[in-house]
N, C-alpha and C positions, 0 to 999 in steps of 0.2 A: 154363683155357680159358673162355673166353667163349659166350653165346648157346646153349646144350646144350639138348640135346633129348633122350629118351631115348621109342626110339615101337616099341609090341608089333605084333610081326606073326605070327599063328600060331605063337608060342608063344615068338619070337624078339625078343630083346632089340638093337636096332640104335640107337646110341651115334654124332648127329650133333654136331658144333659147329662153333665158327668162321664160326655163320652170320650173315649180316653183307651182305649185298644182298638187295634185293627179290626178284630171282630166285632167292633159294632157298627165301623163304618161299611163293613162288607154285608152284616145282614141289612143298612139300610138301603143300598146299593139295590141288591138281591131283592128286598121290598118293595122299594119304589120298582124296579124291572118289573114284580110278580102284579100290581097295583097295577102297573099299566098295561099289563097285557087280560088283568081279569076283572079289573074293576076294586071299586071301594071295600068291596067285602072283606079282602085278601087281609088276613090276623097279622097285626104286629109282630114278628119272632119274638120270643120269651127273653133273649139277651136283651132286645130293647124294652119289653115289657119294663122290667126295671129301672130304666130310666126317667122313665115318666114322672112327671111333677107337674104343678101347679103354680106359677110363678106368683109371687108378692109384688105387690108394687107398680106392675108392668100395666102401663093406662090403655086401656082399652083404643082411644083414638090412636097411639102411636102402631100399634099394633093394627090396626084398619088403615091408616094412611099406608105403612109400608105394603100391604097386601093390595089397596087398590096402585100403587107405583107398580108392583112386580107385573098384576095384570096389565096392567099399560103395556110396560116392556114387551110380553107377551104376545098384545094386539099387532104393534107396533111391527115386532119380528113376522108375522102372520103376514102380514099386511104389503111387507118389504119381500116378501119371499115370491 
């Protein structure tokens, strides 16, 4: 699959791809904005609703390592700021 995204939301692993028009990078845009101004609750828009998959294969540690890197970065920007 093409285009993958893989985006935390309280504590939730949500697994898009196939993304591939401008309209789905502007509803996730628009999402991640609505997410950070109201919190986890805020519903996926239905364009990406379809996106959504379940990845084969994908090792769980690879997937943990890159997310505890990202928090680093994170910290790190925090920290430097």
């Amino acid at each position: 699959m093409h285009n993958v995204s893989l985006i935390l939301v309280g504590g939730e692993k949500i697994w898009l791809g196939g993304l591939s028009e401008e309209a789905h990078f502007e509803a996730l845009v628009e999402w991640a904005m609505d997410v950070s101004q109201n919190g986890a609750s805020v519903k996926l828009p239905e364009i990406l609703n379809k996106q959504i998959f379940e990845p084969e294969g994908v090792k769980d540690d690879i997937v943990e390592n890159l997310l505890a890197n990202q928090t680093n970065v994170a910290i790190q920007s925090a920290i430097s700021d």
